[in-house]
C-alpha positions as a Markdown table, in Angstrom:
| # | Residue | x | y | z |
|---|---|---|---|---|
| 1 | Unk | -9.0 | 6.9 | 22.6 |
| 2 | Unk | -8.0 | 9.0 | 19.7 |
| 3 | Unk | -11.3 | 9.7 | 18.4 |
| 4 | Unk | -14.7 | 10.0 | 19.9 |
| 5 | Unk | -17.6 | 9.4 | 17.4 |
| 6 | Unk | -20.8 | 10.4 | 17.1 |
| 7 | Unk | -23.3 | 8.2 | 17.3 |
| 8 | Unk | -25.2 | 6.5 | 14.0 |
| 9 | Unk | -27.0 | 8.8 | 12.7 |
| 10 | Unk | -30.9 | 7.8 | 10.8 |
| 11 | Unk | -30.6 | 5.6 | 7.8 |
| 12 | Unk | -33.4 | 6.7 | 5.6 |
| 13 | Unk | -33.2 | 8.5 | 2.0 |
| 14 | Unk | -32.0 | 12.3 | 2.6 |
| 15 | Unk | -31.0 | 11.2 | 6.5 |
| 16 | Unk | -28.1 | 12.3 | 7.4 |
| 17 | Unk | -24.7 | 10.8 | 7.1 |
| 18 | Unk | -23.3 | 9.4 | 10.1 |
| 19 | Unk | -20.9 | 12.1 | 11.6 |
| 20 | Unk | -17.2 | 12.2 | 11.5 |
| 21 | Unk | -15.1 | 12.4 | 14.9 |
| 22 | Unk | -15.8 | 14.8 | 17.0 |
| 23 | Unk | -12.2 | 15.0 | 18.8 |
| 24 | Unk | -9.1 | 14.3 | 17.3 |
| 25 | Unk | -6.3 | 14.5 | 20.5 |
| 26 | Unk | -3.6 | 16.9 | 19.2 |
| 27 | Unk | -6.0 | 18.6 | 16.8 |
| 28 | Unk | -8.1 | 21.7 | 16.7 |
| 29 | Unk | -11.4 | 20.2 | 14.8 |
| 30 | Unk | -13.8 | 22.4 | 12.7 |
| 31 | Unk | -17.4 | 21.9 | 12.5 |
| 32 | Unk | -19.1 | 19.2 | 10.7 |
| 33 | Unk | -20.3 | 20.1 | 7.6 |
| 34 | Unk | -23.0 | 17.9 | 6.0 |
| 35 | Unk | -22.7 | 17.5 | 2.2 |
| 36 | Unk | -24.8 | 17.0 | -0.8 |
| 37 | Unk | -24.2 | 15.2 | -4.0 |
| 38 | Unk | -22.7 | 17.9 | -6.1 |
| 39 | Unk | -20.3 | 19.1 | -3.1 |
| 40 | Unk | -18.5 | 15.4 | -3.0 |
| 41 | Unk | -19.1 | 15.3 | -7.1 |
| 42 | Unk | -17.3 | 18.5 | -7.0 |
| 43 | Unk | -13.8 | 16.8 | -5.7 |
| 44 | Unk | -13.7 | 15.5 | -8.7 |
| 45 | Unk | -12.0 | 16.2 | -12.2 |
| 46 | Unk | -14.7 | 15.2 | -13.8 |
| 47 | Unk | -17.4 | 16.2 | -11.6 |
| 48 | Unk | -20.4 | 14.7 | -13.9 |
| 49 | Unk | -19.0 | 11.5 | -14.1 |
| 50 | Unk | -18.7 | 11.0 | -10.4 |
| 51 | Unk | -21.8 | 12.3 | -9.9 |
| 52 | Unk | -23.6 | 9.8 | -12.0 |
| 53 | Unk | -21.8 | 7.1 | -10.0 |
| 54 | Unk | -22.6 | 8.4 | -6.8 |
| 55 | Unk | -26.7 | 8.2 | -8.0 |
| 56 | Unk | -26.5 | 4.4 | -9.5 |
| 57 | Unk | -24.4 | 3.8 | -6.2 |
| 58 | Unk | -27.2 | 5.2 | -4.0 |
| 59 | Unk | -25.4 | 8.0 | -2.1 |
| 60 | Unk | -27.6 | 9.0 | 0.8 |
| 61 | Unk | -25.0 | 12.1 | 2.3 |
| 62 | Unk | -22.0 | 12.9 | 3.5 |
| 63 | Unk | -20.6 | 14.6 | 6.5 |
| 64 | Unk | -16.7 | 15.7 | 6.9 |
| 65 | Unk | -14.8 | 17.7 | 9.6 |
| 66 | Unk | -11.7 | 18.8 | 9.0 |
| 67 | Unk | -8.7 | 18.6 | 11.9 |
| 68 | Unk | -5.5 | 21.1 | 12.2 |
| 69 | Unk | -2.4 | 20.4 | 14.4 |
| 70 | Unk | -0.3 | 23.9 | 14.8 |
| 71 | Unk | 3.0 | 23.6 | 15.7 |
| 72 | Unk | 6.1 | 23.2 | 13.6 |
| 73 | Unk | 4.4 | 19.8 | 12.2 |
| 74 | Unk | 1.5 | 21.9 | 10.7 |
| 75 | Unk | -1.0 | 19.1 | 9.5 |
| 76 | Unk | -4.5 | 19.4 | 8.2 |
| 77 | Unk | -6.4 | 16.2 | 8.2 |
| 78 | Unk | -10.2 | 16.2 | 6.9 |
| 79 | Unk | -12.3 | 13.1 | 7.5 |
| 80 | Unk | -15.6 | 12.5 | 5.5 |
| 81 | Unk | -18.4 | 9.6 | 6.2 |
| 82 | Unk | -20.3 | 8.9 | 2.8 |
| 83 | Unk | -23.8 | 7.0 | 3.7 |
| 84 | Unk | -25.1 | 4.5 | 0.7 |
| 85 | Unk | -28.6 | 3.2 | 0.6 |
| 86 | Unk | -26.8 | -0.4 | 0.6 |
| 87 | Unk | -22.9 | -1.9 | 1.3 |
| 88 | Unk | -23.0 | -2.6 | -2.7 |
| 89 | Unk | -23.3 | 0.9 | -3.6 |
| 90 | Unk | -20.7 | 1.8 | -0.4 |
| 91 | Unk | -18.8 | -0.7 | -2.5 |
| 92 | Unk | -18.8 | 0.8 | -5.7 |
| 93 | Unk | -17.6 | 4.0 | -4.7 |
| 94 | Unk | -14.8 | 2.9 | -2.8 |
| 95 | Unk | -13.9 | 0.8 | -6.1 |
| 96 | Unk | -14.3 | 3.9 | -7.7 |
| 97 | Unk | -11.8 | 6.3 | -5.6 |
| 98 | Unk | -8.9 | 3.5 | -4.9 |
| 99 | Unk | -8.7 | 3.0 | -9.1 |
| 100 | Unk | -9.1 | 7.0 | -9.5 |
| 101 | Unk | -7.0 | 8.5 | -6.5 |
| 102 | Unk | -5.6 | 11.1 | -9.2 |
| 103 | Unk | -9.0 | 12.7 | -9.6 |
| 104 | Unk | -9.3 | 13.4 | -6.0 |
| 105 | Unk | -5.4 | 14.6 | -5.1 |
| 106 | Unk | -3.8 | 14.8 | -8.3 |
| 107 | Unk | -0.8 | 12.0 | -9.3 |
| 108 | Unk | -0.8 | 10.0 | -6.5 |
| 109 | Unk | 1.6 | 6.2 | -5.5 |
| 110 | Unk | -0.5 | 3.4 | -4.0 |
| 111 | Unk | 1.4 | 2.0 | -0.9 |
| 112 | Unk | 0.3 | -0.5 | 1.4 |
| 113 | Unk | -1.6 | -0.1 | 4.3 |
| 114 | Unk | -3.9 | -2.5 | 5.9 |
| 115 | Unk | -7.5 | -1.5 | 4.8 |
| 116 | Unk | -5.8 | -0.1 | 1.7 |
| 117 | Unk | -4.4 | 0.9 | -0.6 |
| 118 | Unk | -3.6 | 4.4 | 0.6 |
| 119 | Unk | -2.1 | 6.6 | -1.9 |
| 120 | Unk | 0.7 | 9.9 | -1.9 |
| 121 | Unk | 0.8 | 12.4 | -3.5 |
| 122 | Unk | 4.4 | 13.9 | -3.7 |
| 123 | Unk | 5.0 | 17.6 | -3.9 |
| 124 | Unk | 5.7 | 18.5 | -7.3 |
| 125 | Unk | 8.9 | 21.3 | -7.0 |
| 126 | Unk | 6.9 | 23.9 | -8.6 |
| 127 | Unk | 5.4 | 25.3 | -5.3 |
| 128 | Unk | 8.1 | 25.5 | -2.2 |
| 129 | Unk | 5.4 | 25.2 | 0.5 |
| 130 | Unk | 3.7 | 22.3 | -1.2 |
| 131 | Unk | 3.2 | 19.4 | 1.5 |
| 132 | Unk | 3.2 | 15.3 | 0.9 |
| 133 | Unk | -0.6 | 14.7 | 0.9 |
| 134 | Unk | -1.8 | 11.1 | 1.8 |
| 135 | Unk | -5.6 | 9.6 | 0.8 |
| 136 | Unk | -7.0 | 6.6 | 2.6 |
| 137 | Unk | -10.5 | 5.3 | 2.4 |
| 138 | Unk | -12.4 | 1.9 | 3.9 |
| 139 | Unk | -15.9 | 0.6 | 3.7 |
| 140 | Unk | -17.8 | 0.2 | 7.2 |
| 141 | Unk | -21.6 | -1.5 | 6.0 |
| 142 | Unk | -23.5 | 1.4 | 3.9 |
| 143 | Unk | -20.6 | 3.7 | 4.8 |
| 144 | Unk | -16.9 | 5.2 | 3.3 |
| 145 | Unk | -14.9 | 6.7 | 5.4 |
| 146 | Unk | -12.2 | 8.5 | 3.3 |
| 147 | Unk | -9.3 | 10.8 | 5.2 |
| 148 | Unk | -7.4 | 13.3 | 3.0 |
| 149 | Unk | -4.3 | 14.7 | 5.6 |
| 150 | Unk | -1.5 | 16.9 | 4.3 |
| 151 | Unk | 1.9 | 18.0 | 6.5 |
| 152 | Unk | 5.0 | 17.1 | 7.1 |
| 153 | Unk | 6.3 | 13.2 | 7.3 |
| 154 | Unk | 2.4 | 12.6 | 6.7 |
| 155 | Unk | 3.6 | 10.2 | 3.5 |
| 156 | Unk | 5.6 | 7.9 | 5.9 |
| 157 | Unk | 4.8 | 5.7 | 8.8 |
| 158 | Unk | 3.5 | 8.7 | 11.0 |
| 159 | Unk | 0.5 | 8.6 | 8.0 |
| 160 | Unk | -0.6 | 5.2 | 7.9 |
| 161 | Unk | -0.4 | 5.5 | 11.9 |
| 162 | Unk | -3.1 | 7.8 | 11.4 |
| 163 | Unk | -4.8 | 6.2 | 9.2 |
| 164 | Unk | -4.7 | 3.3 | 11.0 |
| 165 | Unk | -6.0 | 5.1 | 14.4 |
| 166 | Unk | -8.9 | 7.1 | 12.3 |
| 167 | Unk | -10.0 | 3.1 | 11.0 |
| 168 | Unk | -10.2 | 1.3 | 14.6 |
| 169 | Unk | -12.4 | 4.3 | 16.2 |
| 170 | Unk | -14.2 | 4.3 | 13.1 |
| 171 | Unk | -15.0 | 0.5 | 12.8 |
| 172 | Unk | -16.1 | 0.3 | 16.4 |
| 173 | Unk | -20.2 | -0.3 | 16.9 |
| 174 | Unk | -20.6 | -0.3 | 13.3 |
């Protein structure tokens, strides 16, 4: 398969989150990094605000690895699990980043994608080495599974394959 995974981590208050993938076939992966409330607050534009949500909503932790392929398609790809003390809370966050996506990546178009939406963000002009970044998240039980990835053709069908790889290994045992 694409991705091997971890297994389910503990459930409990302050347990950790379930871990991202460990391997990622065509991808140099860096360690896991296990993160709190103010580090996935901090994505935010207004980090207060999504802090406060991510309390009412429950949020246990959060674990993300992030993936690069070299080569002349240069991509970055960083997968993060978020662990809820319920699906409701799970539930509420993911509301939360599909109807903000321009918090997380800036100005960002919603296209369609089956666990979607996924959104793009478009390179601006201003900055000449600027790559299409795409954001896709699902709910899995107590869980969100959000993937940020950023290279070339990564806003086109090569991105929701991705996207859609990421999801099945990711769903599986859950």
């Amino acid at each position: 398969g694409l991705l091997a995974v971890v297994a389910l981590a503990s459930c409990g208050r302050g347990a950790r989150a379930t871990q991202p993938p460990v391997a990622l076939v065509g991808f140099r992966g860096a360690p896991t990094v296990e993160l709190d409330l103010g580090a996935v607050a901090a994505d935010a534009l207004r980090p207060s605000e999504l802090a406060g949500l991510l309390e009412e909503a429950g949020f246990v932790g959060a674990a993300e690895r992030a993936y690069t392929q070299p080569g002349t398609r240069s991509r970055r790809v960083v997968v993060r699990v978020l662990r809820f003390s319920h699906p409701a809370g799970a539930e509420r966050y993911l509301a939360w980043l599909r109807s903000h996506p321009s918090e997380v990546v800036g100005e960002a178009t919603a296209i369609p994608w089956g666990s979607g939406p996924a959104f793009v963000h478009e390179p601006g002009g201003c900055c000449p080495k600027e790559q299409p970044l795409l954001l896709g998240a699902w709910r899995v039980g107590p869980e969100v599974v959000r993937v940020i990835a950023t290279g070339p053709g990564i806003d086109g069908p090569e991105g929701r394959t991705l996207l859609d790889r990421i999801h099945a290994e990711l769903r599986v045992g859950r």
